[in-house]
PASE-563650 format. One line per 10 residues: number of its first residue (from 1); their letters; for each residue x, z, y of C-alpha. Coordinates in Angstrom, 2 decimals. Layout:
REM residues N
NUM> a> X:Z:Y ~ ...
//
This chain:
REM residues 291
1> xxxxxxxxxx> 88.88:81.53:146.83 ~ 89.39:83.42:150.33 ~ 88.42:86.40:148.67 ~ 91.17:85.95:146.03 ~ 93.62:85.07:148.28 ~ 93.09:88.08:150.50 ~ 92.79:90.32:147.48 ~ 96.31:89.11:146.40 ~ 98.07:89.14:149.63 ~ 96.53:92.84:150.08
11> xxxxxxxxxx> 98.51:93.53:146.43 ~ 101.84:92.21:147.46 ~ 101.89:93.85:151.18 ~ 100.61:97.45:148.95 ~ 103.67:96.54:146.84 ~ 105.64:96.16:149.73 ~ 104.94:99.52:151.24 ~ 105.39:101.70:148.56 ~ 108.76:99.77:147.71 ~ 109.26:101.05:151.31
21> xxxxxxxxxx> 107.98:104.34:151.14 ~ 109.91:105.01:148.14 ~ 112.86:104.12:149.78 ~ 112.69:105.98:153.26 ~ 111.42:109.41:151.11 ~ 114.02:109.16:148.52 ~ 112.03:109.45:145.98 ~ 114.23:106.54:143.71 ~ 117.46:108.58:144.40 ~ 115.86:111.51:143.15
31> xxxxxxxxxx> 115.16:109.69:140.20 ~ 118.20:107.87:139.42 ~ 120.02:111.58:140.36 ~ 118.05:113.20:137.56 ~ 118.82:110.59:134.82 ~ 115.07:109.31:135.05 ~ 115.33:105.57:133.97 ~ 111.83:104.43:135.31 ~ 110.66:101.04:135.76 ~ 108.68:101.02:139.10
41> xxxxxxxxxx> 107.89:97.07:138.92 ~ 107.25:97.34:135.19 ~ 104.99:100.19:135.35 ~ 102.93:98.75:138.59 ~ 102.43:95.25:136.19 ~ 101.21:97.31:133.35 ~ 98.97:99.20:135.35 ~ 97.51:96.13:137.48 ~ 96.91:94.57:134.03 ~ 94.77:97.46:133.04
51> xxxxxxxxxx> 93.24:98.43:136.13 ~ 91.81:95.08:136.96 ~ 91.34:94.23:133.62 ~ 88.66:97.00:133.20 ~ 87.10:95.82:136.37 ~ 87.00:92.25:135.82 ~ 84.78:92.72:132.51 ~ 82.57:94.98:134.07 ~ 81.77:92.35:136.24 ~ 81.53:88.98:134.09
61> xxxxxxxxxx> 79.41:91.29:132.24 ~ 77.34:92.51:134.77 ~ 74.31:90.45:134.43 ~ 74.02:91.45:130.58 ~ 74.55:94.90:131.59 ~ 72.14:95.27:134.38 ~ 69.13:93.65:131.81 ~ 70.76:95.68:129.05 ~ 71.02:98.96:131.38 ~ 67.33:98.86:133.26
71> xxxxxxxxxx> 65.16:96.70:130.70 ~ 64.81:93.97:133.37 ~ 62.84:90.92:132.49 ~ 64.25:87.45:133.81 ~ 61.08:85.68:134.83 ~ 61.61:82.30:133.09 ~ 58.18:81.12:133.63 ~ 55.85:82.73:136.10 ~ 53.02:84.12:134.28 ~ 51.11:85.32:137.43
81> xxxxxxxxxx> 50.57:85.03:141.18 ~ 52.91:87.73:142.19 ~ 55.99:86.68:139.93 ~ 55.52:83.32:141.24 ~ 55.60:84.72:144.87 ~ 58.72:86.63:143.95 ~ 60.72:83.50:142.49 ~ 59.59:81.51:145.77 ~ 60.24:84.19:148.14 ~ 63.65:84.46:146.65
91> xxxxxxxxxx> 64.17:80.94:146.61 ~ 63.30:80.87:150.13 ~ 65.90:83.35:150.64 ~ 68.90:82.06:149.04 ~ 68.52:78.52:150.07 ~ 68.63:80.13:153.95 ~ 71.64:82.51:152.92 ~ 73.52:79.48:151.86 ~ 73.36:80.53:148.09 ~ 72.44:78.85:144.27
101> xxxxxxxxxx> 68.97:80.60:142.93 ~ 69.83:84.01:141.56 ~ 67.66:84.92:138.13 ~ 64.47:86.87:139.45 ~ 63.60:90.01:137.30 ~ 60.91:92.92:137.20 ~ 61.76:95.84:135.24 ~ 59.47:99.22:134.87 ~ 60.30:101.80:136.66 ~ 57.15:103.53:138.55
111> xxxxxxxxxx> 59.50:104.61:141.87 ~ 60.48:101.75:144.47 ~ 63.94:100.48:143.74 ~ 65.88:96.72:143.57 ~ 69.18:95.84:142.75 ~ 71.32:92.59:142.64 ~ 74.66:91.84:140.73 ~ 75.82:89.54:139.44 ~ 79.90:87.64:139.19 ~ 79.33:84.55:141.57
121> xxxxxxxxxx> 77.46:84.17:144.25 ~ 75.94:81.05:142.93 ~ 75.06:82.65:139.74 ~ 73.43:86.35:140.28 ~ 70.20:88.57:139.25 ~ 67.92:89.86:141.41 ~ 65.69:92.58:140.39 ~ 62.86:94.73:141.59 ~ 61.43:97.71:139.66 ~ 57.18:97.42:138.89
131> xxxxxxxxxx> 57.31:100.56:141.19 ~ 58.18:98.28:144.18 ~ 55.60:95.96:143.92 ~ 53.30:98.84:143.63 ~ 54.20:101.20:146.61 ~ 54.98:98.60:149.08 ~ 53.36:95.88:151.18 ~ 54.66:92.37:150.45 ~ 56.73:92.46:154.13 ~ 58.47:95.34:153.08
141> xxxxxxxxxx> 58.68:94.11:149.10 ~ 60.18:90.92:151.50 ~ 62.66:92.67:153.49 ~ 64.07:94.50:150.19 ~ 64.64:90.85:148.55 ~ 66.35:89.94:151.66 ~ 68.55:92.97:151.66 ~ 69.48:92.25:147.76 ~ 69.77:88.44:148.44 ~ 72.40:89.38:151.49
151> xxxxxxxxxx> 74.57:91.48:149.34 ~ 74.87:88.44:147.30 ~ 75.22:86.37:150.06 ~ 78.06:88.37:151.08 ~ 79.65:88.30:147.92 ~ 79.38:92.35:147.42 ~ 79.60:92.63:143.88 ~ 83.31:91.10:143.87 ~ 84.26:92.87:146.99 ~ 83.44:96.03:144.89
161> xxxxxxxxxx> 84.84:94.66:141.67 ~ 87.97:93.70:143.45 ~ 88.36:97.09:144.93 ~ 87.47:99.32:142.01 ~ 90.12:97.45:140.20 ~ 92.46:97.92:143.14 ~ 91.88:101.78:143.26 ~ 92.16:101.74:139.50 ~ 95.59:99.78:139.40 ~ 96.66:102.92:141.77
171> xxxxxxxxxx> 95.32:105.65:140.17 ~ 96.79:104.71:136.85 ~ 100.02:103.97:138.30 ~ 100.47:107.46:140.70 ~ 99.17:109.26:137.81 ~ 101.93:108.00:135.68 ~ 104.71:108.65:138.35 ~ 103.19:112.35:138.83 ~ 103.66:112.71:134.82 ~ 107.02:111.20:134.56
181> xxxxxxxxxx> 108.64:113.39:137.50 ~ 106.92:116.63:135.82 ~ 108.20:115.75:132.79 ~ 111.68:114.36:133.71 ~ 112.58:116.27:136.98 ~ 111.06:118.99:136.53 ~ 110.69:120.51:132.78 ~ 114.16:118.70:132.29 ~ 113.09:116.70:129.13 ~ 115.32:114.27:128.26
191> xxxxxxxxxx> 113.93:112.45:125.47 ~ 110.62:111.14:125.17 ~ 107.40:112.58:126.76 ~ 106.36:116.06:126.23 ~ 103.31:118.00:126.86 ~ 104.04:118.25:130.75 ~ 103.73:114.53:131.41 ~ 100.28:114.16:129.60 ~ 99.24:117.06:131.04 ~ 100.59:116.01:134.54
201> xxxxxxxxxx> 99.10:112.64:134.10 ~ 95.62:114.03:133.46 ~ 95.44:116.12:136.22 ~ 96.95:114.12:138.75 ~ 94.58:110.82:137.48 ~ 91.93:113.69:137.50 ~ 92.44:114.71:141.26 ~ 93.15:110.69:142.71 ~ 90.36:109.38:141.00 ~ 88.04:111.72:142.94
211> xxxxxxxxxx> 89.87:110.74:146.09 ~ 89.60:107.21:144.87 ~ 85.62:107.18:144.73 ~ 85.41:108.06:148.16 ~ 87.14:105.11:149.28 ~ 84.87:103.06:146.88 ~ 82.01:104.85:148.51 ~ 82.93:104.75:151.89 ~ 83.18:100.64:151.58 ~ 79.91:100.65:149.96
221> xxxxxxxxxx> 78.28:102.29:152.22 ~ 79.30:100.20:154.73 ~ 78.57:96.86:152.61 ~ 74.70:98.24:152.35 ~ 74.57:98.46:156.44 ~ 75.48:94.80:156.49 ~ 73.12:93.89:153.67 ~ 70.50:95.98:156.09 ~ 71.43:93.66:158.48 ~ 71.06:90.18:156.49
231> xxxxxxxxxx> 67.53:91.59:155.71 ~ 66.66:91.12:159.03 ~ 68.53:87.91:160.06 ~ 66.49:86.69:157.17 ~ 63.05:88.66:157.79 ~ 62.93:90.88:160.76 ~ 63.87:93.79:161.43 ~ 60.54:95.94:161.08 ~ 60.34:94.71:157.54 ~ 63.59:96.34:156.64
241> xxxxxxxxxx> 62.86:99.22:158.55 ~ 59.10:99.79:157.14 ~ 61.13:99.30:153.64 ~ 63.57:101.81:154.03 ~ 61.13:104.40:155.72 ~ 58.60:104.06:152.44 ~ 61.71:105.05:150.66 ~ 62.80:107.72:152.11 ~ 58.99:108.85:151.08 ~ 59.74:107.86:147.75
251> xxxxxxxxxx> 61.63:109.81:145.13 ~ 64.32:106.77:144.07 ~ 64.81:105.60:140.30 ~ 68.08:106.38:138.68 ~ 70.28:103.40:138.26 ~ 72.44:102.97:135.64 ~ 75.40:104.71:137.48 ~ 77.56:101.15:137.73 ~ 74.12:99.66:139.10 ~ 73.43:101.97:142.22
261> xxxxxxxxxx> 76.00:100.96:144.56 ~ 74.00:97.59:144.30 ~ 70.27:98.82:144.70 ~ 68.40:99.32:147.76 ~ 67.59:102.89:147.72 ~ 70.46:104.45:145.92 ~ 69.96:108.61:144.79 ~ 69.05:111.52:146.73 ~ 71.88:113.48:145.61 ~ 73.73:117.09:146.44
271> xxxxxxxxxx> 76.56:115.79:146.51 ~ 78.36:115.65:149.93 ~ 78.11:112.16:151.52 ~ 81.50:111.07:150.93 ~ 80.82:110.85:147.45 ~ 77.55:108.83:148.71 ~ 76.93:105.04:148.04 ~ 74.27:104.64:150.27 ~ 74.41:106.12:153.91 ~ 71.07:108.27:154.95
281> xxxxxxxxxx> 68.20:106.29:155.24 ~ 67.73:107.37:159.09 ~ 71.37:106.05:159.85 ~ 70.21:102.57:158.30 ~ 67.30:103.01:160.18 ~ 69.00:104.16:163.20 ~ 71.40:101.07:162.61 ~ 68.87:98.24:162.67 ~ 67.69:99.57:165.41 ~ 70.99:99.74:167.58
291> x> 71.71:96.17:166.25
//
């Protein structure tokens, strides 16, 4: 409910502002001057509608799409020593976290990789790849549940739910303001939309959706040092450490993209690190150790 509460207040105070900003620029006398007969709080409730909307079904389907996306098997009954290990161990987990027993699932995958999700913290999936339990020693196979039981713990995949629909709500809605003063201020069209707003639209939803992922990136890189962290409140801290250092000797599986801001390993990528959603494995490293 906190969560909610903040994620509403944080709406009306970024309503507030650019009600503001729009003021102090100008930018609704400009409008009004050129005979532009925009509907700023009408076109911010349409686009909150579809920007969270998106977001919101993404994550009440989440579960189905992670099983869906990565072939993972819920273990219903344990039908050997080292599922059974894995549904205690995470029991274990979750019960010191202060969380309901997430599902437990195993799906192939022959690199080391884990992910959780899931759209309550009382109700999520937990997942290792066959990989994992292959490459690693059960205190480091530990330290990874611990790290994917934390991020449920800290209620990560609504924080990232709540923002992408956030960031989407804004995109849509600067995109649209972009096309409509192209359109209307500039090409002078006075009836209906022409070419120049689609076109404007595009690019400009084009150009802040880039800049939008690096916000979403930058916060989930900084969710997966606290999940680092929970690992070792829960385990120690050379688990996590010995975890994260047989990654980095590991080439990482490839989540479904909506899946890897919520694994353990994330992708080796060439991409610069803003567009990152895992920090370097020596800053984690580096991290747990300063901590």
């Amino acid at each position: 409910m906190m969560r909610i509460l903040l994620f509403l207040a944080t709406n009306a105070a970024v309503l507030v502002l650019i009600s503001i900003v729009f003021q102090v620029l100008g930018i609704e006398g400009i409008l009004a001057e050129n005979g532009v007969d925009l509907n700023l709080q009408a076109l911010m409730i349409f686009c909150l509608i579809f920007g969270m909307s998106g977001s919101f079904i993404s994550l009440f389907l989440s579960k189905w799409m992670a099983k869906r996306g990565t072939g993972t098997k819920v273990i219903e009954q344990p039908g050997s020593q080292t599922e059974q290990w894995l549904v205690d161990t995470v029991r274990r987990q979750a019960e010191a976290a202060g969380i309901g027993m997430p599902d437990v699932g195993v799906f192939q995958s022959p690199e080391p990789n884990a992910f959780a999700t899931g759209m309550r913290r009382n109700s999520a999936l937990v997942a290792v790849s066959t990989g994992l339990l292959q490459h690693m020693s059960v205190d480091e196979v530990e330290a990874v549940l611990g790290h994917e039981v934390s991020h449920v713990a800290n209620g990560d995949m609504v924080t990232m739910g709540l923002l992408q629909g956030v960031v989407n709500t804004f995109v849509i809605f600067l995109s649209r303001i972009v096309g409509h003063f192209v359109d209307r201020v500039i090409l002078r069209n006075e009836s209906g939309y022409g070419l120049g707003y689609f076109g404007a639209v595009i690019a400009a939803q084009l150009v802040l959706g880039i800049l939008a992922s690096i916000i979403v990136m930058w916060v989930s890189r900084q969710r997966e040092f606290r999940a680092d962290a929970g690992s070792a409140k829960l385990n120690g801290r050379e688990p996590m450490i010995q975890a994260l250092k047989r990654l980095e000797s590991n080439v990482p599986s490839q989540l479904p993209q909506e899946m890897q801001a919520f694994g353990i390993s994330g992708s080796k990528s060439a991409m610069m690190k803003l567009f990152l959603s895992h920090p370097p494995i020596p800053e984690r490293v580096e991290a747990l150790r300063r901590a």
